[in-house]
C-alpha positions in Angstrom: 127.1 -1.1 292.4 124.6 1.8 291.5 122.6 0.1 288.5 120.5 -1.9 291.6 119.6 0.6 293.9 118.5 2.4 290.6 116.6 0.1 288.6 114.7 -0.8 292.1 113.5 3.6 292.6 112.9 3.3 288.5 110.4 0.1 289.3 108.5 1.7 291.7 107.8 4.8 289.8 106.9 2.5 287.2 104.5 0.3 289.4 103.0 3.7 290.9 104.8 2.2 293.9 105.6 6.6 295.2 105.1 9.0 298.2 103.9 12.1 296.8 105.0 15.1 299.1 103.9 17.5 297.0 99.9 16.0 297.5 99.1 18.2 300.1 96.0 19.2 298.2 94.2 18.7 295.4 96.1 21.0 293.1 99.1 19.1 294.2 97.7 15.4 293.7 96.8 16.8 290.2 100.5 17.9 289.4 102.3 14.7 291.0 100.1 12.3 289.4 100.7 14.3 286.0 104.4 14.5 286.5 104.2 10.7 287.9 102.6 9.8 284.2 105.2 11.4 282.7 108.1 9.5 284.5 106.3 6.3 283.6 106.9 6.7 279.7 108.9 4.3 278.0 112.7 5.7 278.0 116.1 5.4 278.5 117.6 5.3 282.3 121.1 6.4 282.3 123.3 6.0 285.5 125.4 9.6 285.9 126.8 8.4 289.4 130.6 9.2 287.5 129.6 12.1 286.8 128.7 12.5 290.3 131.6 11.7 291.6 133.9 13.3 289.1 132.0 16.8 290.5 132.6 15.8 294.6 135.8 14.9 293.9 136.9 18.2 292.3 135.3 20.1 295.4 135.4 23.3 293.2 132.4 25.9 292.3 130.3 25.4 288.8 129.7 28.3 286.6 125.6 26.8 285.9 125.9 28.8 282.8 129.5 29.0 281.3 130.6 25.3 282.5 127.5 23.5 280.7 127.9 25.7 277.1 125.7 22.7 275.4 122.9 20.9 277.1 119.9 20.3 274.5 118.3 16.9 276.4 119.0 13.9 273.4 115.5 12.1 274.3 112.4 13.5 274.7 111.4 11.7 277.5 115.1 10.7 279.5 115.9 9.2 283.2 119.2 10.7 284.6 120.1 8.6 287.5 123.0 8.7 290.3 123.7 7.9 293.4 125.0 9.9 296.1 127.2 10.0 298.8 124.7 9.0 301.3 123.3 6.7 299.3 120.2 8.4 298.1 119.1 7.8 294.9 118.3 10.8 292.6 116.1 10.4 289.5 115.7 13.3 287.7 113.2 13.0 284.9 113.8 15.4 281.8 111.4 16.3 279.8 112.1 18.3 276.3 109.8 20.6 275.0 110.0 22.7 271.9 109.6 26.5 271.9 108.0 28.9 269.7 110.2 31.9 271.3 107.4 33.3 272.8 107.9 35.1 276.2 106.3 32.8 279.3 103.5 35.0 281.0 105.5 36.7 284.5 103.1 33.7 286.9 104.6 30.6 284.9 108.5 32.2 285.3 110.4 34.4 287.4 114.2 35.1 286.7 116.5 38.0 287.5 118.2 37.8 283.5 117.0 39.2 280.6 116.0 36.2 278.6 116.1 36.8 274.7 112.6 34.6 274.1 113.0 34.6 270.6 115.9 32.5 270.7 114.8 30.4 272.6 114.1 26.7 271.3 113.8 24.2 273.7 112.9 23.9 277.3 114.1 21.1 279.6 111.5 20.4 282.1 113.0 18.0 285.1 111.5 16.5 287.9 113.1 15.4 290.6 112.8 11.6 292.7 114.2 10.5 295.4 114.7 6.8 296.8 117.3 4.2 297.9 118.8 4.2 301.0 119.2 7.0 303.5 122.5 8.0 305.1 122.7 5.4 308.3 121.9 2.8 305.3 118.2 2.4 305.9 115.6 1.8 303.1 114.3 5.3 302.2 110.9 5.0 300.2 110.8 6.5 297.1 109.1 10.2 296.6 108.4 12.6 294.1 108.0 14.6 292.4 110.2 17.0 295.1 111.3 19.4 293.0 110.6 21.0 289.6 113.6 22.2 287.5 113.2 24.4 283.7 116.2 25.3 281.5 115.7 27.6 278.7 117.7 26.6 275.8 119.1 28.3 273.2 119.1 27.1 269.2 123.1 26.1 270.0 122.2 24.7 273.0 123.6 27.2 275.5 121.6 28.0 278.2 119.2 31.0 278.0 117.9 30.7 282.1 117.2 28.5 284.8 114.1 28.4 286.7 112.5 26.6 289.4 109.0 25.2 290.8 108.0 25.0 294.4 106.7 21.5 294.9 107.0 21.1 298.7 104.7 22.6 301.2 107.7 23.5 303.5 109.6 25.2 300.7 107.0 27.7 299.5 103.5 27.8 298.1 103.0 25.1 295.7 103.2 26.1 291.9 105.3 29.2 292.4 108.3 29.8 290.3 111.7 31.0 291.8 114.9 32.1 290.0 117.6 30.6 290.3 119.9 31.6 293.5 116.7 32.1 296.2 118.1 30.5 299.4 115.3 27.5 299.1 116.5 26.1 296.4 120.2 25.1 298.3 118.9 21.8 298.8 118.5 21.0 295.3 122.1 22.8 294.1 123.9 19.7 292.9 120.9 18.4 290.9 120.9 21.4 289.3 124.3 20.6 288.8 124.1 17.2 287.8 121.3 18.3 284.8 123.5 20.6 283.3 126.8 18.2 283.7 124.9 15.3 282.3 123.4 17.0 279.5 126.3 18.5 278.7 128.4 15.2 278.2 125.6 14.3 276.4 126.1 17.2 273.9 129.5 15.2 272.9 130.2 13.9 269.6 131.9 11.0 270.9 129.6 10.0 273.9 126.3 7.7 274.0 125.1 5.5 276.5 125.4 1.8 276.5 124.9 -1.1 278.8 127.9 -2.6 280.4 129.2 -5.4 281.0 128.0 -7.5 284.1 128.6 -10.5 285.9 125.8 -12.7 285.7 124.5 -12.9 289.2 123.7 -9.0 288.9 122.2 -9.0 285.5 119.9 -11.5 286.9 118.8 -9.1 289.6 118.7 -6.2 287.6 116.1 -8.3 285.0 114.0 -9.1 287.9 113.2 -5.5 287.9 112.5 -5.2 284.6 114.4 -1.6 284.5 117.3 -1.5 281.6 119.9 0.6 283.3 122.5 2.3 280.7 126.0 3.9 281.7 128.2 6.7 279.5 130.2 5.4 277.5 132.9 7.7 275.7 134.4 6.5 272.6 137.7 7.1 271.0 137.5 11.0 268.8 137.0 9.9 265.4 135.4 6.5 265.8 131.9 5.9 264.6 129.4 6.6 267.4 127.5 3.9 266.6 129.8 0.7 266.7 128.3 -2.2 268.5 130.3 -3.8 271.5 130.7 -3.6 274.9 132.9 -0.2 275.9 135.6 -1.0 278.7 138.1 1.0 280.7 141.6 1.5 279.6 144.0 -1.0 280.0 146.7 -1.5 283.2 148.9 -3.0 280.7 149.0 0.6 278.6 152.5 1.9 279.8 152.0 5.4 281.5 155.1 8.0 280.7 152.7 11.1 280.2 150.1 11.1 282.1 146.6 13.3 280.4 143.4 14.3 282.5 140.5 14.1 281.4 139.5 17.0 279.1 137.3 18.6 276.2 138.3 19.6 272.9 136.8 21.6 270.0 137.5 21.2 266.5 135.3 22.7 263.1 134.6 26.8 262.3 132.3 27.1 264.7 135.0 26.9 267.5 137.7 29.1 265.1 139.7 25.5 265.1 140.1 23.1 261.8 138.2 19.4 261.9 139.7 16.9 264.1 141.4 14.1 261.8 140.4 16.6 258.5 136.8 15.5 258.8 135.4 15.7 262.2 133.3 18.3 263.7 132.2 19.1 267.1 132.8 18.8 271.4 134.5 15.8 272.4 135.5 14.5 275.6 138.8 12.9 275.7 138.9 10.8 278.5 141.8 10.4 281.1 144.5 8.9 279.4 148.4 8.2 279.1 150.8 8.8 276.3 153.7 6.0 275.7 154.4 2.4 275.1 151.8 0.1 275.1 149.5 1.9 273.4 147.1 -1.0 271.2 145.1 1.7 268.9 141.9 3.1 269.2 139.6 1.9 272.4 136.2 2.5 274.2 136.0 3.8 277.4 133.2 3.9 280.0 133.2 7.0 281.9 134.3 6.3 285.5 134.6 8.0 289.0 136.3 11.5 288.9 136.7 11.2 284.8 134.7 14.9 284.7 137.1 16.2 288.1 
């Protein structure tokens, strides 16, 4: 289960419990304690690790910019969380802020695009923390801030440039900003990834986060922690977003003749397409599904392994 290791790397950032890697001097103790204050905000914690695994599983390239079309952060203050094949787990704390559409000075952001400032309206600002276990299954403290993402976001939510800050010594001179696609930033590819793909199914008309369902023994741990850890829950196009009640994964007993993958649709004029229904406008995701006998009527879903593949 990933809700533990997470809620555990949430509670020491919380307590202050951190390494800070990038407190190699003063100027760098300043940032990590500022970005450390940040993290400890009040806000939701939402466990991405399907998204995660939806992404290894397809084993295929992302298009950072024309894969994630929508990716305005819902929260001000929001903790993605997943969990990764080695059992590292990556918190990457986004932080919106709005824009006047004024052009950063060239020190605060490099880039190799040419950025339309003006339309600009938001900029995601995510820090990156690492904790859990390390790859032979040994406790690995938790850091951060390690790295320093920015997205530039358009008024429709597209994606006007990535950016990203130095934070470790080894990886450049602290406080220097790189565009996107300089070698040193390989290590940090799929949570670059992972803030776009998040975001993105965010962006959905019929996706929110919830908490799930859990047996007892593990809620019990997870209170202990004090950390509420949320999941993705996709609900039926059409529903209302906001119906109480735990979501659940399709049923074995729902007869499979024609199998559907998981997929997004677009309905309303701004997509050239008419509302979904008559009445409903926007992205949805409709999850992996089958078509036939069986079928009980509308239903929740909670987003699981390989459902984004």
């Amino acid at each position: 289960m990933t809700a533990e290791p997470i809620a555990e790397v949430i509670a020491d950032i919380r307590a202050g419990r951190v390494n800070h890697p990038a407190a190699f001097d003063e100027m760098g103790l300043r940032s990590s304690l500022k970005l450390l204050e940040q993290a400890q905000v009040p806000q939701p914690v939402v466990d991405c690790t399907a998204i995660y695994d939806g992404y290894m599983k397809a084993g295929k390239g992302v298009a950072l910019y024309d894969d994630y079309p929508s990716i305005v952060p819902p929260w001000e203050n929001a903790f993605l969380c997943y969990v990764n094949q080695f059992g590292n787990v990556n918190a990457l704390q986004v932080l919106r802020v709005d824009w006047d559409g004024s052009a950063p000075s060239w020190d605060n952001w490099m880039t190799d695009n040419d950025v339309e400032w003006a339309r600009v309206r938001w900029i995601a600002e995510t820090s990156i923390w690492i904790g859990g276990r390390s790859g032979d299954g040994r406790y690995l403290p938790t850091s951060g801030p390690c790295h320093l993402l920015r997205h530039a976001i358009h008024e429709d939510g597209s994606i006007a440039d990535i950016n990203w800050v130095a934070l470790m010594h080894k990886r450049g001179v602290f406080g220097e900003a790189h565009a996107i696609g300089d070698p040193n930033t390989e290590v940090w590819d799929t949570a670059t990834v992972m803030v776009g793909a998040a975001l993105n199914f965010l962006n959905a008309s019929n996706v929110d986060i919830a908490e799930p369902s859990r047996p007892r023994p593990q809620r019990r741990r997870l209170a202990r922690t004090g950390v509420t850890v949320q999941t993705i829950v996709v609900r039926p196009p059409g529903k209302h977003r906001a119906k109480s009640g735990a979501a659940r994964p399709i049923d074995a007993s729902e007869t499979a003749l024609s199998p559907v993958r998981g997929h997004w649709s677009h309905y309303g004029e701004r997509y050239n397409r008419g509302k979904l229904f008559g009445k409903y406008e926007g992205k949805f995701w409709i999850s992996g599904h089958v078509r036939g006998q069986g079928d009980a009527g509308p239903r929740d879903y909670v987003l699981k392994p390989g459902a984004a593949a």
